[in-house]
FILO-501452 format. One record per residue: residue in three letters; x, y, z of N, C-alpha, C in turn. Coordinates in steps of 0.05 Angstrom, whole numbers, plus 32768, in hexadecimal, padded with zeros to 4 digits. Layout:
# FILO-501452
ALAXYZXYZXYZ;...
END
This chain:
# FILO-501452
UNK88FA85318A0B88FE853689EE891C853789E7;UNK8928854689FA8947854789F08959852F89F3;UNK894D85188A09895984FD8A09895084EF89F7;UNK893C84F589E6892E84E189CE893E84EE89B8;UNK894884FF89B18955851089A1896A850589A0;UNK8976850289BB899984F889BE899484DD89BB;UNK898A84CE89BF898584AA89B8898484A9899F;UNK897484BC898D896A84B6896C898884C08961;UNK899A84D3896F89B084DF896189C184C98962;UNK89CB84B6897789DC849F898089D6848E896D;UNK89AE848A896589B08473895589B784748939;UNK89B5847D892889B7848F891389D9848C8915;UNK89EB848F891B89FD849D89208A15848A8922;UNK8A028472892C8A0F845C892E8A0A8443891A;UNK89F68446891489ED843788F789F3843D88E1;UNK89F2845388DA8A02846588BF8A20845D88B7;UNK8A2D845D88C78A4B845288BD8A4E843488BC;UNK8A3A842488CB8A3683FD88CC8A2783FF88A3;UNK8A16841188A88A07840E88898A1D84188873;UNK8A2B843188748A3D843388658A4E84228864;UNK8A5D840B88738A6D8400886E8A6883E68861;UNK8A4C83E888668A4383CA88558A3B83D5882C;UNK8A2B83E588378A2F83ED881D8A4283EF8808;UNK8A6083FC88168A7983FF880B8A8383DC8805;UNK8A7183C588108A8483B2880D8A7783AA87ED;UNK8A5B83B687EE8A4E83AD87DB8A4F83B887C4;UNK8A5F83D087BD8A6183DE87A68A8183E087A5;UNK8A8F83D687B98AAF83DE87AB8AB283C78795;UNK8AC683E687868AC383D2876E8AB683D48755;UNK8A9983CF87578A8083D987458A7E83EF8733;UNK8A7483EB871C8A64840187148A5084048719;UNK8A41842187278A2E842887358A1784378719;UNK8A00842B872889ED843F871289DE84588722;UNK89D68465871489CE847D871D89BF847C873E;UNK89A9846E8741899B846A875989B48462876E;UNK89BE844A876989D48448877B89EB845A877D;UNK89F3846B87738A068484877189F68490878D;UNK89D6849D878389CB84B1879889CA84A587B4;UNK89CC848987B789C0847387D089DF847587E8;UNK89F4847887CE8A0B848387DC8A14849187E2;UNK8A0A84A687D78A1384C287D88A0584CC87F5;UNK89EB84C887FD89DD84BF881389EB84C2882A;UNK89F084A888278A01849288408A1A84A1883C;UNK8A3084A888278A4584B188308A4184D18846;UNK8A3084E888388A2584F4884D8A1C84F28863;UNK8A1184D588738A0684DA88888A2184CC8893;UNK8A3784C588898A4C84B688938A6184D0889E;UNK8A6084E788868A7084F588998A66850988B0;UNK8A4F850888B28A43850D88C38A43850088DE;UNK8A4284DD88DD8A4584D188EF8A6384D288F7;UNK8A7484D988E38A9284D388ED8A9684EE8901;UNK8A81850488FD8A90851F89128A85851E892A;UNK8A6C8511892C8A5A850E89478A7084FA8957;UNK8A7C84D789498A8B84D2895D8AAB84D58959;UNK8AB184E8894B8AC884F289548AC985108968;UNK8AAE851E89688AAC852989818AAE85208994;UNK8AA48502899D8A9D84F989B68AB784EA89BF;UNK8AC584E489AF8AE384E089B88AF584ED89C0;UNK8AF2850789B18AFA851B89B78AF0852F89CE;UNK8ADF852889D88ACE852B89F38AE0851C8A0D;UNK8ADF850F8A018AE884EC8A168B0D84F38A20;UNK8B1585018A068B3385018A088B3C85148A0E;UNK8B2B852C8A088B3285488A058B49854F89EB;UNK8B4F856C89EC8B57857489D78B7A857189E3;UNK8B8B857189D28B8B856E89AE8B85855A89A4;UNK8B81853A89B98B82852389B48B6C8519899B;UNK8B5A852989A48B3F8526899B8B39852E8978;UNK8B458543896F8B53855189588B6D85428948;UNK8B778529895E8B8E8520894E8B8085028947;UNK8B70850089588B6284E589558B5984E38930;UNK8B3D84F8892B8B3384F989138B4D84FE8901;UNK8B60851289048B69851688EA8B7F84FE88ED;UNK8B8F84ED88FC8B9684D988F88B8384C188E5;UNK8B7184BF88EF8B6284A688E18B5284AE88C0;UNK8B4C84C788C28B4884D1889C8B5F84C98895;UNK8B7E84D488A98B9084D188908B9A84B28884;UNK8B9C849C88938B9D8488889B8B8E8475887E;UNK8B70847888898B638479887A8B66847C884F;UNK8B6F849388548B6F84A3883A8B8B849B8830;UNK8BA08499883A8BB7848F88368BB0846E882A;UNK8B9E845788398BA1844388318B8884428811;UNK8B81845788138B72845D87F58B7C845D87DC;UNK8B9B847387E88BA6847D87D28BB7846A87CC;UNK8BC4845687E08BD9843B87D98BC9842687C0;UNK8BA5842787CB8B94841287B78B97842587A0;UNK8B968431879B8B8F844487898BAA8443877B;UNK8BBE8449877F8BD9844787728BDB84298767;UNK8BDB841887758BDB83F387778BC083F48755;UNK8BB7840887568BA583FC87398BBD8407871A;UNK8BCD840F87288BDB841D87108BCF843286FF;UNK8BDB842B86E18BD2844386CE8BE4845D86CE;UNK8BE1846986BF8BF5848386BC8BED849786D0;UNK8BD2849986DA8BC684B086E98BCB84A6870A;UNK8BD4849587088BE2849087278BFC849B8732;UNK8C0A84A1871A8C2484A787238C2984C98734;UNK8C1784D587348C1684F3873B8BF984F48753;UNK8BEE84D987548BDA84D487608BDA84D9878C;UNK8BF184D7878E8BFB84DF87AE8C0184FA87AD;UNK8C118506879D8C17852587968BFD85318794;UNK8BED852987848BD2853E87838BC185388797;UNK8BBC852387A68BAB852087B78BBE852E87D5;UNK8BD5852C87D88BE8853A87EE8BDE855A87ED;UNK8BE6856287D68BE6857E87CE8BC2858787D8;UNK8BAB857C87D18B9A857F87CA8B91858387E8;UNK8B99856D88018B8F8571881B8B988587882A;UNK8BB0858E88208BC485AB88288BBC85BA8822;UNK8BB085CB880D8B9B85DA880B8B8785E2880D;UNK8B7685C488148B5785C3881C8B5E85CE8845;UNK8B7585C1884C8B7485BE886E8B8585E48872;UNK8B8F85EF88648BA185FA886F8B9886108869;UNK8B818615884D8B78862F88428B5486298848;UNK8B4E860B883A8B318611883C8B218612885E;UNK8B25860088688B2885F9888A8B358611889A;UNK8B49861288998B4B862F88A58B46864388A9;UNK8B39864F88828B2C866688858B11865D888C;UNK8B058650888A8AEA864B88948AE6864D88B2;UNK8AFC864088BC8AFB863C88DB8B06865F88E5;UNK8B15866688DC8B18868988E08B01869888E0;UNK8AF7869988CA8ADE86A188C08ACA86A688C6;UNK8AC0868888D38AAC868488E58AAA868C8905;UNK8ACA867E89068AC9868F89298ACF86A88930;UNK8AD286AF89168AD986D3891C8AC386E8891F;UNK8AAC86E389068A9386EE89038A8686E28917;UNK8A8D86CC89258A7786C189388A7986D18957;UNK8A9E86D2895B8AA086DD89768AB586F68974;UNK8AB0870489678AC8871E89618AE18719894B;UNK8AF28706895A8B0C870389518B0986E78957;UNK8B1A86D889448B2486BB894D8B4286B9895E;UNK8B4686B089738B5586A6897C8B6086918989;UNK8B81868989878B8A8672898A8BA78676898C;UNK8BAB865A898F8BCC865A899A8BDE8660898A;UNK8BF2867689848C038671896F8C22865E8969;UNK8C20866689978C35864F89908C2C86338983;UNK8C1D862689848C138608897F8C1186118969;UNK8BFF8623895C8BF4862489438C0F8626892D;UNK8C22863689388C3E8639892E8C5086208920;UNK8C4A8611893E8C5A85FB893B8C5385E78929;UNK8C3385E489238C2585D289148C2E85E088F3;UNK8C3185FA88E98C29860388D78C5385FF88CA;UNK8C5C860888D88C7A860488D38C7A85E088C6;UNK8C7585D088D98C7885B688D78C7385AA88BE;UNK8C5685BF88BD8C4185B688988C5685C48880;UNK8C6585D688878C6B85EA886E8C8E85D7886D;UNK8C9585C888868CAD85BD88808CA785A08872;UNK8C93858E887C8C8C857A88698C7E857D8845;UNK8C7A858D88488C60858E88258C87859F881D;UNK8C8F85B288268CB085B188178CBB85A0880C;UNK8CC28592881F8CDA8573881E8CC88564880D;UNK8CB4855F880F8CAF854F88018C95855387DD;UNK8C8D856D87E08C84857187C88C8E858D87BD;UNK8CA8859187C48CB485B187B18CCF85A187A8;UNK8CD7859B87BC8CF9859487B28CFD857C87A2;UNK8CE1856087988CEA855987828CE385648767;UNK8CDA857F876E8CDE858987518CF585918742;UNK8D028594875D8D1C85A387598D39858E8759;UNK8D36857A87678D478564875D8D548558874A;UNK8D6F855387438D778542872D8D7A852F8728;UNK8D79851887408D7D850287398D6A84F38726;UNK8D5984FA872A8D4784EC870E8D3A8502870B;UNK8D3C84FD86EE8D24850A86D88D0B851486DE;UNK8D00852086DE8CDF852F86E38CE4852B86F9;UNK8CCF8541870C8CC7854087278CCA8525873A;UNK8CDD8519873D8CDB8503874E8CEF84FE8762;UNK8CEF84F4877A8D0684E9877F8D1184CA877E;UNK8D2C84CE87848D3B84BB87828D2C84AD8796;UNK8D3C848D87978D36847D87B28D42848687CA;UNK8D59848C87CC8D61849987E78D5484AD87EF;UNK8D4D84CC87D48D4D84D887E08D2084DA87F3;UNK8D1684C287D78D0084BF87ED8CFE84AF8803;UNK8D11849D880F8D178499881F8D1384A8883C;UNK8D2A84C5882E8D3184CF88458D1384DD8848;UNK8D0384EB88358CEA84F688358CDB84EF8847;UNK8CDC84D5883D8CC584BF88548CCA84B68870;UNK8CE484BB88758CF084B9888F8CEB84D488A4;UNK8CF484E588948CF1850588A08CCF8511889E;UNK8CC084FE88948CAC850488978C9284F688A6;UNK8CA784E288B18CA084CE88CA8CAA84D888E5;UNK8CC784DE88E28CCA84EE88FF8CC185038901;UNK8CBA851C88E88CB6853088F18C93852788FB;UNK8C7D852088F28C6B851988F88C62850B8913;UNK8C768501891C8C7884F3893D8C8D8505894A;UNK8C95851989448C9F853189568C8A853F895A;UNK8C7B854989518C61855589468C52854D895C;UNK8C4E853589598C36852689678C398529898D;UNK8C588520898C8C5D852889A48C5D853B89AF;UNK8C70854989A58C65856D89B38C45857489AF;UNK8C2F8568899C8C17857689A48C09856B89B9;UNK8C17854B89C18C02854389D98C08853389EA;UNK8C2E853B89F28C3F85398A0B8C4885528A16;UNK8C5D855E8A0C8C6C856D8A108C6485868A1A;UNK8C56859089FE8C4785AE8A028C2185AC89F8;UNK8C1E859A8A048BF7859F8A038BED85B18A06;UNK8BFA85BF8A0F8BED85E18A158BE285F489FF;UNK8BFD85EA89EC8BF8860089D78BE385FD89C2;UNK8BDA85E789C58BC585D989B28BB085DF89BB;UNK8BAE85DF89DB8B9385E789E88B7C85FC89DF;UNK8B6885FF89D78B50861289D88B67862D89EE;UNK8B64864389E18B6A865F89FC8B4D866F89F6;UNK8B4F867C8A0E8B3E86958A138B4986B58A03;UNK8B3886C18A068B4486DB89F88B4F86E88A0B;UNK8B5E86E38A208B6C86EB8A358B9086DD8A34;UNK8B8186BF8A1E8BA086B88A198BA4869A8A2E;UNK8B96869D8A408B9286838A528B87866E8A43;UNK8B8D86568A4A8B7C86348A3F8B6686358A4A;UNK8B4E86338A418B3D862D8A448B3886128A50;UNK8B2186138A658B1985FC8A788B0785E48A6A;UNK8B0885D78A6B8AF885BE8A5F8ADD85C48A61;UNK8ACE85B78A4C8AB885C98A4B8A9E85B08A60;UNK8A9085C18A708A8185B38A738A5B85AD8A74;UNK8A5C85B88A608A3C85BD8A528A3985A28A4A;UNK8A4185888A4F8A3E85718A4B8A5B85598A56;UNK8A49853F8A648A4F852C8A6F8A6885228A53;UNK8A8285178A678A8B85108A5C8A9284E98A60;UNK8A8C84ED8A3E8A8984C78A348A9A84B98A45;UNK8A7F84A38A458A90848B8A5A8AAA84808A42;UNK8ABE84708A4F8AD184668A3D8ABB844F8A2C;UNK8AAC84478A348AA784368A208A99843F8A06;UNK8A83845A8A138A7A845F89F78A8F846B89E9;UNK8AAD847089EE8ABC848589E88ACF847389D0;UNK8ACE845089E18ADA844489CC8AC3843989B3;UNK8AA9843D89C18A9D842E89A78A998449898D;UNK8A9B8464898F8A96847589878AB684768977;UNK8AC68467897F8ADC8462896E8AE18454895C;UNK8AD2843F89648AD0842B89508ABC8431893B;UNK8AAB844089418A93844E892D8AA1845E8917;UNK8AB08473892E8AC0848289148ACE847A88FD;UNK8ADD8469890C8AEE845E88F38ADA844C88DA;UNK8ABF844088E48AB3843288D48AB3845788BF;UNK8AA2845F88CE8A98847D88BC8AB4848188AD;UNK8AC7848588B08AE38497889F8AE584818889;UNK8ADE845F88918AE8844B887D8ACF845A8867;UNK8AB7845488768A9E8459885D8AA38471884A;UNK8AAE8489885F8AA684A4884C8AC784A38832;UNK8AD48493883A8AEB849C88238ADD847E8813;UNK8ADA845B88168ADA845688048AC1845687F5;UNK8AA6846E87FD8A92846F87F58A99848C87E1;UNK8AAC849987E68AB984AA87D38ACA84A287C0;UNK8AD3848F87C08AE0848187AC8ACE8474879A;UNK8AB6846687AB8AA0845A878D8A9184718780;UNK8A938483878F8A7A849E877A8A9484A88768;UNK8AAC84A587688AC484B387618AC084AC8743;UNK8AB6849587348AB2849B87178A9784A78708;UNK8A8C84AB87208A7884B587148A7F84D78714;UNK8A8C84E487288A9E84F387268AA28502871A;UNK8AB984E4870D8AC884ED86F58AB584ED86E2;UNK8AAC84E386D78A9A84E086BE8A8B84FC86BD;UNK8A82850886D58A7A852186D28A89853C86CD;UNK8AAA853486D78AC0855086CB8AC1854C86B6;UNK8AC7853286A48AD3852F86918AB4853D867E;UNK8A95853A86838A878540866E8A848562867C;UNK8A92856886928A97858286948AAC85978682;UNK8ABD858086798AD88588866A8AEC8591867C;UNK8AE78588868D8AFF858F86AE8B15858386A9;UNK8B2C858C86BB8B44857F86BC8B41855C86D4;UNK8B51854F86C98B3F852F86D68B4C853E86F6;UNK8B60854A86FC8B658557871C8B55855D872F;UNK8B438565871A8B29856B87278B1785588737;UNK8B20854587368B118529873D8B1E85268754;UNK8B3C851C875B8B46852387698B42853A8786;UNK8B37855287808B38856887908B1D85608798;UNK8B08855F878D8AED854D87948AE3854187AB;UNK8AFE852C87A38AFC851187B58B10852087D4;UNK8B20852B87D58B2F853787E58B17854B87F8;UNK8B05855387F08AF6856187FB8AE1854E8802;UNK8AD2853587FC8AC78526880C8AD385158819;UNK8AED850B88198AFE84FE88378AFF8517884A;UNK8B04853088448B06854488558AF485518865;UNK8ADD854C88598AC2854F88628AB8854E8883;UNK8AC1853688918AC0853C88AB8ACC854E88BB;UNK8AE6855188AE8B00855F88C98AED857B88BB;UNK8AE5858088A68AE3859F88A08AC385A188B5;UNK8AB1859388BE8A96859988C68AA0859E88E6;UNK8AB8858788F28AC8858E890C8AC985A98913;UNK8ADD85AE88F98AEE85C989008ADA85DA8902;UNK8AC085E288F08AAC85EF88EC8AA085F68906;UNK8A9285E389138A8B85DC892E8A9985EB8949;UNK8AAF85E0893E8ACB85EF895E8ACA86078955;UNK8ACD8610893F8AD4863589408AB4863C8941;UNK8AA0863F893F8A87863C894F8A8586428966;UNK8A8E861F897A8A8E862A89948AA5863A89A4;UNK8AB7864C898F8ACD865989978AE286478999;UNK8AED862C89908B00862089908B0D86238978;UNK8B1D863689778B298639895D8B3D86268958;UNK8B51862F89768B64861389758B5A85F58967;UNK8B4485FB89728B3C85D389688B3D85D18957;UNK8B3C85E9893C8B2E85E7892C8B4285E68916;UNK8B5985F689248B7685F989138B8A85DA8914;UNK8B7F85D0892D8B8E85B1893C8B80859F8924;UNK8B6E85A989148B60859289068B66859788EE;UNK8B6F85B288E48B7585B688CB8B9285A688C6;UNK8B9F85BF88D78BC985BB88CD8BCA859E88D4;UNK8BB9859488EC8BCA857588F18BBD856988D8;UNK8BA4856688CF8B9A855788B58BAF855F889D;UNK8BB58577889F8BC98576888B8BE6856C8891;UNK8BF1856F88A98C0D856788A68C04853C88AC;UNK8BF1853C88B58BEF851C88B58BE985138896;UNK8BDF851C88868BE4851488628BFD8512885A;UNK8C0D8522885A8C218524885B8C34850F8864;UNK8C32850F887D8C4684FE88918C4884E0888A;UNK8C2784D988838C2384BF88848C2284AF8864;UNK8C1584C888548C1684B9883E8C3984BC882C;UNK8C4A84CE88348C6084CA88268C6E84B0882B;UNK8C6E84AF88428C77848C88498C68847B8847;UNK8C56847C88478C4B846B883C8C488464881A;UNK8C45847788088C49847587EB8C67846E87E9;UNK8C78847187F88C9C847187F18C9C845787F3;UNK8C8F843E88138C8F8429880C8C7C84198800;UNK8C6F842487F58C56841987D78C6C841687C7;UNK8C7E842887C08C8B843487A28C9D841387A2;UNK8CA2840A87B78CC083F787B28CAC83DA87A6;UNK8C8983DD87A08C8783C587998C7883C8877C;UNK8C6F83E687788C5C83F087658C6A83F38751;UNK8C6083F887318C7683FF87248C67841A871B;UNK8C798428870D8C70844486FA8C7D84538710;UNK8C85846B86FE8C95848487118C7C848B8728;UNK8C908497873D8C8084AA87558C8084C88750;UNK8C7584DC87498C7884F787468C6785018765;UNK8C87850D87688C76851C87828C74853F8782;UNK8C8F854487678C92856387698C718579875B;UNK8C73857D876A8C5B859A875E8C6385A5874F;UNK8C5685AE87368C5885CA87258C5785E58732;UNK8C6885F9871C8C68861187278C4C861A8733;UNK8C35861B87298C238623872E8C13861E874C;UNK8C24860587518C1485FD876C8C2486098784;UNK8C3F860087788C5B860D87858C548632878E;UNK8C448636877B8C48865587858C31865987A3;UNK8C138641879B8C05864B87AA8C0B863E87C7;UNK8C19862987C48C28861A87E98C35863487EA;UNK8C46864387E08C58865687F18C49866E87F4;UNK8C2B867687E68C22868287F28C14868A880D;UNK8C05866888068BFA865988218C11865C8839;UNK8C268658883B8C388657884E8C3F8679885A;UNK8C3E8684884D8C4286A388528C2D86AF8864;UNK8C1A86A388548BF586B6885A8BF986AA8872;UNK8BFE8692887F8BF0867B889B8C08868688A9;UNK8C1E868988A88C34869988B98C2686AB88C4;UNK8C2386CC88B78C1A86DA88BB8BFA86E788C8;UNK8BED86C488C48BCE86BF88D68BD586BB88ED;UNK8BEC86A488EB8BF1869E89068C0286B3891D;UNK8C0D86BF89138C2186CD892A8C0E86DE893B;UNK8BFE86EC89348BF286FC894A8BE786ED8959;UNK8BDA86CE89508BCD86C189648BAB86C58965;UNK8B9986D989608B8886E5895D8B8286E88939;UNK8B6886DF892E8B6886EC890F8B4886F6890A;UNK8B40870B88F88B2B871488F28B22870D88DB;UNK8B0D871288D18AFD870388BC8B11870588A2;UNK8B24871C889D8B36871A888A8B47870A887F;UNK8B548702889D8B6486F088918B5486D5888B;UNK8B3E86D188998B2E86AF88908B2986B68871;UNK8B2386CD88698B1B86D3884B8B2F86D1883C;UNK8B4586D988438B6486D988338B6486B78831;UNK8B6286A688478B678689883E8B5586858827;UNK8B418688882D8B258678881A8B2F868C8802;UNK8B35869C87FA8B4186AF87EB8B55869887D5;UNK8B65868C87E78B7F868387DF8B71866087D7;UNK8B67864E87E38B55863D87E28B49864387C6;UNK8B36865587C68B26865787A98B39865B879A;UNK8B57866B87998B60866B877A8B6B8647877B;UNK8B74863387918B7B862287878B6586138773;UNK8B4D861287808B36860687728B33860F8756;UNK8B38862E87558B2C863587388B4D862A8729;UNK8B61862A872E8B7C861B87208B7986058712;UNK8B6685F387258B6685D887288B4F85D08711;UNK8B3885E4870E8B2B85EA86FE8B3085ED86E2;UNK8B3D860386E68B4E861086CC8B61861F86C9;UNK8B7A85FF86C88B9785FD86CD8BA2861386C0;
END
């Protein structure tokens, strides 16, 4: 029974993201009618579903952190070459379109993901714990990129409104390429350690072995799956995305809201990951999936929008308003202070989701 179980899970699993991607070839683009909206909505669900089963199994195959940098590399990747199509259509609501979708994953990875993953593994096994050095180092890295690059062009003069100059996004996009491959290296050359799963003794935990680990081959085809799954679930969130909208706007919502939406169904897998690891006591994994998903938005889409900008036209706004400005520096204070003891209780996961919900209700009702 349990090998008929695991064969029907493989098949399923593996078909779902081949079907999503055909589908997506057949509606990008389109206006969708109601039946076909639900037929997607479907398939994009069973896609992020399929995307966590084989980004587990890679993450099996590779072990951790690799396995945690794998998924949140390829959402961001992904989601970045969304937001370039998405800018490339123009219109006025593009120009703030990388800023709110940047801002939007920083909040969802750093407050919603976090406290959930706190949360859960705290009420599940006492206390949650994890590395602070690693966790440190990931959370410094996030609070030095979303700075440089979405506080200080508010504050800039070389041009008018929130923007920067060409040099100075230049340097943005540069410093947010090395710092992002400094990053990368110390989590999975230098110091692997600190990323590692620990025990409540403070030791790394041993590889787990309550299950065989994937041959390389299923390890590369379960790669190639994934990425079908991450293509399906963002551009199958992009075709439900006017239907969406059409539902804030007869909500009387702010159109941001659409935006924050769609940010939460590309996000959708790393959040069921993280869910999962603080579960089986991997909090670390669970934090390796948050901060890196957020400092990889970051890293990848500023340079990447900086060299969009040299062919696109219409301003780039990247600076945040006060209001958002206040809740990144709160976010940054609260995750300091989670992190240093290394150890957190159901409080502080509540203080994030705390901080999470007022962004939502802002976003709601600016």
């Amino acid at each position: 029974m349990i090998a008929r179980l695991r064969s029907l899970t493989n098949r399923w699993t593996s078909l779902v993201p081949v079907l999503g991607v055909i589908l997506l070839i057949f509606t990008w683009g389109r206006d969708l009618s109601g039946p076909v909206v639900a037929v997607v909505t479907v398939v994009l669900a069973g896609a992020v579903l399929a995307a966590v089963h084989h980004a587990e199994v890679v993450a099996h195959r590779v072990g951790e952190p690799f396995g945690s940098l794998v998924l949140a590399v390829a959402v961001t990747i992904i989601e970045v070459a969304l937001i370039v199509t998405l800018m490339a259509d123009g219109g006025d609501k593009s120009s703030t379109l990388a800023r709110d979708t940047v801002f939007a994953a920083v909040m969802i990875t750093c407050n919603g993901i976090v406290g959930l993953s706190l949360l859960v593994g705290s009420l599940r096994h006492g206390t949650a714990v994890f590395n602070p050095e690693g966790t440190g180092a990931a959370l410094a890295t996030v609070a030095t990129l979303a700075t440089l690059s979405l506080v200080l062009p508010t504050f800039t003069t070389s041009k008018p409104g929130p923007e920067f100059s060409g040099v100075q996004l230049t340097f943005a996009a540069l410093s947010s390429l090395v710092l992002y491959g400094l990053f990368v290296a110390t989590q999975t050359v230098r110091h692997r350690d600190y990323f590692l799963p620990i025990t409540r003794q403070g030791e790394v935990m041993s590889e787990d072995h309550h299950a065989d680990v994937p041959t390389a081959r299923t390890a590369r085809i379960s790669l190639v799956l994934l990425g079908l799954a991450l293509v399906a679930v963002v551009g199958l969130a992009k075709g439900v995305s006017p239907t969406i909208e059409s539902g804030v706007a007869a909500a009387g919502l702010p159109h941001a809201v659409v935006g924050v939406i769609i940010a939460l169904l590309v996000l959708l897998p790393e959040t069921i990951a993280a869910l999962r690891s603080a579960r089986r006591d991997r909090v670390q994994t669970s934090l390796n999936l948050a901060l890196g998903s957020a400092m990889a938005s970051i890293g990848l889409t500023i340079p990447a929008v900086a060299l969009a900008s040299t062919w696109l036209s219409g301003p780039l706004v990247l600076g945040l308003g006060s209001t958002h400005m206040v809740l990144l520096a709160l976010t940054v204070v609260v995750a300091s202070l989670t992190v240093v003891p290394g150890r957190a209780t159901p409080l502080q996961g509540g203080v994030h989701l705390v901080l999470f919900a007022a962004y939502l209700e802002l976003a709601v009702n600016p």
